[in-house]
Kinemage of the C-alpha trace (Angstrom):
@kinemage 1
@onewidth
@group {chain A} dominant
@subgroup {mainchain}
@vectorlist {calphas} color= white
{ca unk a 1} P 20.570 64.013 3.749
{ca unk a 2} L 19.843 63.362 7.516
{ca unk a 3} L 17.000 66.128 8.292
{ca unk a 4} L 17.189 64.896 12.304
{ca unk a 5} L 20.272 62.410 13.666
{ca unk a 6} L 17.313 61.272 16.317
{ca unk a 7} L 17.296 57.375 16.236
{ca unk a 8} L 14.003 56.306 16.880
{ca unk a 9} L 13.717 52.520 17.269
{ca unk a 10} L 10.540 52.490 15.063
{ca unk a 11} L 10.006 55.485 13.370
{ca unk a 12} L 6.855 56.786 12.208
{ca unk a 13} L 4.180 58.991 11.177
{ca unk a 14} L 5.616 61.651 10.006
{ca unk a 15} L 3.584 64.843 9.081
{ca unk a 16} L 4.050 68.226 7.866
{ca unk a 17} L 2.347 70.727 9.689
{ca unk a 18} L 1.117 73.045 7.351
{ca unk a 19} L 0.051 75.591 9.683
{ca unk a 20} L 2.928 75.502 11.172
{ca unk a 21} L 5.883 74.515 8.634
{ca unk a 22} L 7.093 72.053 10.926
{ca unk a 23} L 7.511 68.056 10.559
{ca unk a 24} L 6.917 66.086 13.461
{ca unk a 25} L 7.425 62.223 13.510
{ca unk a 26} L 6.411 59.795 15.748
{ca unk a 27} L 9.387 56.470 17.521
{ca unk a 28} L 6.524 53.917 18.550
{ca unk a 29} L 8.617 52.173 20.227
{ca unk a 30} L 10.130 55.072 22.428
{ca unk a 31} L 6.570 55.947 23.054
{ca unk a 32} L 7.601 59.571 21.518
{ca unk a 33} L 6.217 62.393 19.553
{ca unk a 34} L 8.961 63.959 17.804
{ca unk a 35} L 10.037 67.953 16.299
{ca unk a 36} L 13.021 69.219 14.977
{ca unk a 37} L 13.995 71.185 18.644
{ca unk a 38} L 11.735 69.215 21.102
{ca unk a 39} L 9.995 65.690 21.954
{ca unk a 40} L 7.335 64.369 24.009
{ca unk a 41} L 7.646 61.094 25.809
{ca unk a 42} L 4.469 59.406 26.345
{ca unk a 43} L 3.337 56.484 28.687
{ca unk a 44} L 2.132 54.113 25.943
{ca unk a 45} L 2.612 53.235 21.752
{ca unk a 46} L 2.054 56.513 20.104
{ca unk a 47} L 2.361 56.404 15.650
{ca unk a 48} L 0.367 58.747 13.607
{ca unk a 49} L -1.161 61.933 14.108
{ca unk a 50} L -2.910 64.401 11.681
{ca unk a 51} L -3.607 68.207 12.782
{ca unk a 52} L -6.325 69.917 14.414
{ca unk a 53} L -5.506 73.872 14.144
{ca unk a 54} L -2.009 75.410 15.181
{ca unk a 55} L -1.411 74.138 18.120
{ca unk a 56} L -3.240 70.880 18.176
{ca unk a 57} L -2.773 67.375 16.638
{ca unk a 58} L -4.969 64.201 17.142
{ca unk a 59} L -2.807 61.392 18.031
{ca unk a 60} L -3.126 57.966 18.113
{ca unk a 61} L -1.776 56.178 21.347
{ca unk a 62} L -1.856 52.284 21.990
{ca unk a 63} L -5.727 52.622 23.511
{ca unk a 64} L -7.093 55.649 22.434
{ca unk a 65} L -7.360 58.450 19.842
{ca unk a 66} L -6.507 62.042 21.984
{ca unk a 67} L -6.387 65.549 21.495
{ca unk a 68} L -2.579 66.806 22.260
{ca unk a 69} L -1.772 70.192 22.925
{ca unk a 70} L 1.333 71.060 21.566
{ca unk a 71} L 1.646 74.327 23.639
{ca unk a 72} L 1.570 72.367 26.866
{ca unk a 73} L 1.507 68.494 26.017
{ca unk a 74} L -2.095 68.307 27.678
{ca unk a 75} L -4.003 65.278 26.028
{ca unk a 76} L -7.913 65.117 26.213
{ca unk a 77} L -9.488 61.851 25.222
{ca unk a 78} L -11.599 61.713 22.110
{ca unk a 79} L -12.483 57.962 21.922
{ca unk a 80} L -10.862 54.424 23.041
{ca unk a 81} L -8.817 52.575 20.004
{ca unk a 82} L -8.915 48.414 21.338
{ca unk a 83} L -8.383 49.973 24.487
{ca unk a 84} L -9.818 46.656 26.016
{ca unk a 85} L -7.678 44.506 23.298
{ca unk a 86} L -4.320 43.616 25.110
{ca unk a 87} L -2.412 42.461 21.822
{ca unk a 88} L -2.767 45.455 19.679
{ca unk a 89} L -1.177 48.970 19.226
{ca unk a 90} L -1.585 51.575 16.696
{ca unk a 91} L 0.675 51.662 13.788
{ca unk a 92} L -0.105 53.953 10.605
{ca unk a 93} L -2.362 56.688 9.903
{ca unk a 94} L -3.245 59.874 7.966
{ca unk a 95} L -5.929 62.622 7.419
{ca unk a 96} L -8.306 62.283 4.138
{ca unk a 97} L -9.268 65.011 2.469
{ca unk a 98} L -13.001 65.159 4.162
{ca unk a 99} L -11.769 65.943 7.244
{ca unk a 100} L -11.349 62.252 8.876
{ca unk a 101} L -8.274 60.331 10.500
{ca unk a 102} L -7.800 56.907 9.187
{ca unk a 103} L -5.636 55.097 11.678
{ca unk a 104} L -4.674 51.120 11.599
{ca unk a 105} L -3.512 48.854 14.377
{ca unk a 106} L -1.603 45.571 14.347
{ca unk a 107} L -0.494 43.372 17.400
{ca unk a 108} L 2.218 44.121 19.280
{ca unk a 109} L 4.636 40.622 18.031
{ca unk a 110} L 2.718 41.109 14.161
{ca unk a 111} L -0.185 38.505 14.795
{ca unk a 112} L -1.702 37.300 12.196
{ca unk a 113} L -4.842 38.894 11.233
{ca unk a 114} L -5.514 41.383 14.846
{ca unk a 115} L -5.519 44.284 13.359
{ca unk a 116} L -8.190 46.398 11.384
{ca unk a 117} L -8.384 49.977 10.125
{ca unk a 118} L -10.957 52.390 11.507
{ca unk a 119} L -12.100 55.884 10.588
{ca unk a 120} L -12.552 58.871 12.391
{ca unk a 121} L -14.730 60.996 11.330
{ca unk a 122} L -16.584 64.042 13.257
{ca unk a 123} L -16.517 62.561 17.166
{ca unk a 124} L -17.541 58.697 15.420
{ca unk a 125} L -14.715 55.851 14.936
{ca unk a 126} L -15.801 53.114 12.799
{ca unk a 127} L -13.616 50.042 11.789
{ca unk a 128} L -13.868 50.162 7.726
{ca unk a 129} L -11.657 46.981 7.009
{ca unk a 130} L -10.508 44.107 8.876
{ca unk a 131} L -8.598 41.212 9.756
{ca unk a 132} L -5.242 43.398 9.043
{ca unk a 133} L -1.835 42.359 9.867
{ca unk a 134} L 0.566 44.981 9.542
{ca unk a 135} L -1.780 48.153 8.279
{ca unk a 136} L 0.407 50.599 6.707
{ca unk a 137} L 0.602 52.874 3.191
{ca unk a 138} L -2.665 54.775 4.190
{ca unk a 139} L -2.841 58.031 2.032
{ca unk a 140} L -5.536 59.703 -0.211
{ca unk a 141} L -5.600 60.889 -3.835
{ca unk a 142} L -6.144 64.849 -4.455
{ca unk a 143} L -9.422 64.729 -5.398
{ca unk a 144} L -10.820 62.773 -2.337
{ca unk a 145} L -12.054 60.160 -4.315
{ca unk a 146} L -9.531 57.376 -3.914
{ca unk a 147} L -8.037 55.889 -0.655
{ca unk a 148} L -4.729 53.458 -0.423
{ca unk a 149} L -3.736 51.014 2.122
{ca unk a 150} L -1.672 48.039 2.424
{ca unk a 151} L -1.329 45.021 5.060
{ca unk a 152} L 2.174 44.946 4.416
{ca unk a 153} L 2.780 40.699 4.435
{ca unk a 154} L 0.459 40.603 1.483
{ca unk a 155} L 3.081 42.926 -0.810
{ca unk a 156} L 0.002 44.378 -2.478
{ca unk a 157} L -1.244 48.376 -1.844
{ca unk a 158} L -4.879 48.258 -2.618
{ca unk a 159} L -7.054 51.209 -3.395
{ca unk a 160} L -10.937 51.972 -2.519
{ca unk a 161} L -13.172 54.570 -3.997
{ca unk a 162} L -14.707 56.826 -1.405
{ca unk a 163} L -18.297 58.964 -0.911
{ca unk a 164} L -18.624 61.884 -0.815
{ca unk a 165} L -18.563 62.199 3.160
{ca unk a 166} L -15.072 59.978 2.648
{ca unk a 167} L -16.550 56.513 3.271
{ca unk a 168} L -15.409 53.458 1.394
{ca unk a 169} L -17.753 52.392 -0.604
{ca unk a 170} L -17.488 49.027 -2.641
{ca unk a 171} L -14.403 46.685 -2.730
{ca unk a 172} L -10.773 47.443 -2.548
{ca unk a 173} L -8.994 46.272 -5.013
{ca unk a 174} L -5.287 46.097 -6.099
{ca unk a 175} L -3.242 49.477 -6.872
{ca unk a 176} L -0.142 48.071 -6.856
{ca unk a 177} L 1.471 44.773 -6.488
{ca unk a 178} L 4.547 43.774 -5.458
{ca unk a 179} L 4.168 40.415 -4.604
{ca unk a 180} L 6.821 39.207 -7.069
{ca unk a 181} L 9.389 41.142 -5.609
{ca unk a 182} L 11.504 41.796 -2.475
{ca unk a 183} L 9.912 45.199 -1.553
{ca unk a 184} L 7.413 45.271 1.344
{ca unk a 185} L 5.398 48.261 1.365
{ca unk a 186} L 5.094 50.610 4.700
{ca unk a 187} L 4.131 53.907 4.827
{ca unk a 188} L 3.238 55.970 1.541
{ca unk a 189} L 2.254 59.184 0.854
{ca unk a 190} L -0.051 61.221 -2.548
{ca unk a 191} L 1.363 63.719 -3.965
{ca unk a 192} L -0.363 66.764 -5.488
{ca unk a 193} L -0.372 64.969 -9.044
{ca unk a 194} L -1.741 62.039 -7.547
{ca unk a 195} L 1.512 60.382 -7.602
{ca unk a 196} L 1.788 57.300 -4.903
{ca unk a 197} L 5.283 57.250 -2.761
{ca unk a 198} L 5.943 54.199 -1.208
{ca unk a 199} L 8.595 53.833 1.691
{ca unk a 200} L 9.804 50.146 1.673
{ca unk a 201} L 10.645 48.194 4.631
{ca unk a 202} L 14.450 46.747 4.140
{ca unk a 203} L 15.032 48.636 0.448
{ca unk a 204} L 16.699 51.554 1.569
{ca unk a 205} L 13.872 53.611 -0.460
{ca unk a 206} L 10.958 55.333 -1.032
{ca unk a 207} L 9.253 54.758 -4.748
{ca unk a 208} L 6.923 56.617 -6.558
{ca unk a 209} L 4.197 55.219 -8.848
{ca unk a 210} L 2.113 56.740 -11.189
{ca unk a 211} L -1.569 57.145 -10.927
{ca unk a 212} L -2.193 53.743 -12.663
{ca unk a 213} L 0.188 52.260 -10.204
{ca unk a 214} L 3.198 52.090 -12.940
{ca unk a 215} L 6.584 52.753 -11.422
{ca unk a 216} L 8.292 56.023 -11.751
{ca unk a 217} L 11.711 56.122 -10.013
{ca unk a 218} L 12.806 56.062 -6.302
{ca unk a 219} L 14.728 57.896 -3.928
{ca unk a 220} L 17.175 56.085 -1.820
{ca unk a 221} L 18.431 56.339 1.344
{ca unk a 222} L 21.020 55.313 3.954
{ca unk a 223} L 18.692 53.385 6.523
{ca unk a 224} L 17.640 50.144 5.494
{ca unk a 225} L 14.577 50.484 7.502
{ca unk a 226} L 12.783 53.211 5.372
{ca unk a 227} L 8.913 53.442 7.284
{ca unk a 228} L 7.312 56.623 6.606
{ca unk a 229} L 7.383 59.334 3.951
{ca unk a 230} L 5.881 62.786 4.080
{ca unk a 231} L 6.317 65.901 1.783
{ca unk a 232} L 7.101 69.144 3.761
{ca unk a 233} L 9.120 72.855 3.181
{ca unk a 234} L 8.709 75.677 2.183
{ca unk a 235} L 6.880 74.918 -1.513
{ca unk a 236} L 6.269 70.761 -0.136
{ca unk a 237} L 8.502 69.587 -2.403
{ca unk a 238} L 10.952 67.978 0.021
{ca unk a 239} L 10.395 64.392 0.753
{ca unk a 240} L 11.111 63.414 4.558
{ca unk a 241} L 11.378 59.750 5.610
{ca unk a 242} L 11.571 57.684 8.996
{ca unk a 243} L 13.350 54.877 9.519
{ca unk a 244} L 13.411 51.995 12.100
{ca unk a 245} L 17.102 51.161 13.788
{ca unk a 246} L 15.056 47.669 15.759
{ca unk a 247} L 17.142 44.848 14.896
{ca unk a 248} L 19.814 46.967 13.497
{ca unk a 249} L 23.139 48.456 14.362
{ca unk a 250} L 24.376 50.563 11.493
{ca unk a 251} L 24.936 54.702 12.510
{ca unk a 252} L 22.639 55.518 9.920
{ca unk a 253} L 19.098 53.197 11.690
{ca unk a 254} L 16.251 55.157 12.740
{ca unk a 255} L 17.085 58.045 11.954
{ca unk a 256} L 15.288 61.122 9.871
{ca unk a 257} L 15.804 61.646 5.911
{ca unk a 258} L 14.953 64.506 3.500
{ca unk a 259} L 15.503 64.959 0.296
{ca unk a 260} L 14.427 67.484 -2.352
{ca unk a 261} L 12.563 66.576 -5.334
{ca unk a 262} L 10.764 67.870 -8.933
{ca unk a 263} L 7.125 66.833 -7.081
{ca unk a 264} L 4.989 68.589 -4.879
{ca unk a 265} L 3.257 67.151 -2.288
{ca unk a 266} L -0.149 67.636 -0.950
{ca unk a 267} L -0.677 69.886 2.154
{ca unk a 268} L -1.729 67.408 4.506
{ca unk a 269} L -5.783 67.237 5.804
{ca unk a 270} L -6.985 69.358 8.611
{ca unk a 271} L -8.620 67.203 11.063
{ca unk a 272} L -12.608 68.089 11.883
{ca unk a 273} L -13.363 66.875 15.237
């Protein structure tokens, strides 16, 4: 079912408050932050954020990682993101369980290779893995021992153990691989069984897979352009997804999806500054 007849040109980012039972979602594109009864137009890319306390997210913006104030829309800068790199913006992102905000870039046109993945982590951002394309599918396992990621031309979602502060630490390797198929992996989401949901760029969907990466079933819906998934309500068993209307025309592009499901989602990762 549509959840929010919004079109956002590229949507994104979308996360469940659980403070405050509320989704917000980001259109990159539109340079907005989005709720179900209000926006907030901004004056460059904005695409992920992950939540402070109540009334504060940290956002990621085209040049920066901020502190936004959703009482008032104040921002306070908390550190530059290739603020002095002219081809990139910010694209997906997510809390870990530790406390930190992963966020990835890309360029602006999808160049090859300018992009990387950094971590934020109390007041320090570090870039963990780079050249990245198209970073997208970042999203953590319950236990906080496991992180996911994708660059989405590659087809393959990888997976990295982490420390016990939330650091990678040894290779990635491959979770799952689609390579041999159609689907292109975007943004994904753990549930609270550790299950992996996958929104697919161009499939209409969002799939799940198991904890050893085998496929369990998918939800559909009516945008092709399926970006971001997120698990929200009252008990977070609803599954909310973005979608991108760029490039397309159909009345159903870009706009916001929920549907309820059997799972149970993770409450998403307070943010420690």
């Amino acid at each position: 079912m549509i959840f929010d007849a919004t079109q956002c040109a590229l949507g994104e980012g979308a996360l469940w408050h659980p403070l405050r039972g509320e989704l917000f979602w980001f259109d990159i594109l539109g340079k907005r932050l989005h709720s179900k009864a209000r926006h907030w137009q901004f004056d460059e890319y904005v695409s992920a954020a992950g939540w402070v306390d109540a009334d504060t997210l940290i956002v990621a913006t085209q040049t920066a990682l901020i502190r936004f104030d959703l009482r008032d829309g104040s921002q306070t800068p908390l550190c530059p993101l290739e603020a002095d790199n002219p081809v990139t913006r910010c694209n997906d992102g997510r809390a870990d369980p530790q406390g930190g905000f992963w966020i990835g870039t890309m360029g602006i046109n999808a160049e090859q290779g300018a992009g990387a993945i950094y971590r934020y982590h109390k007041g320090a951002l570090r870039q963990i893995f780079a050249p990245i394309t198209i970073s997208n599918a970042i999203c953590f396992a319950p236990d906080g021992k496991t992180a996911y990621f994708t660059d989405t031309p590659t087809q393959k979602i990888r997976c990295v153990a982490l420390d016990a502060d939330g650091w990678p630490q040894g290779d990635p390797a491959v979770h799952i691989d689609l390579s041999a198929t159609d689907f292109r992996p975007d943004g994904a989401v753990v549930d609270a069984q550790g299950n992996l949901w996958n929104a697919q760029w161009g499939a209409h969907r969002v799939a799940g897979y198991a904890p050893d990466g085998t496929f369990l079933e998918s939800y559909s819906f009516a945008a092709a352009q399926t970006s971001c998934p997120a698990f929200g309500g009252d008990d977070l068993s609803i599954l909310f997804c973005t979608s991108a209307a760029t490039g397309l025309d159909g009345p159903d592009e870009g706009k916001t999806y929920a549907v309820p499901t059997p799972y149970k989602g993770q409450a998403e990762h307070q943010v420690i500054l």
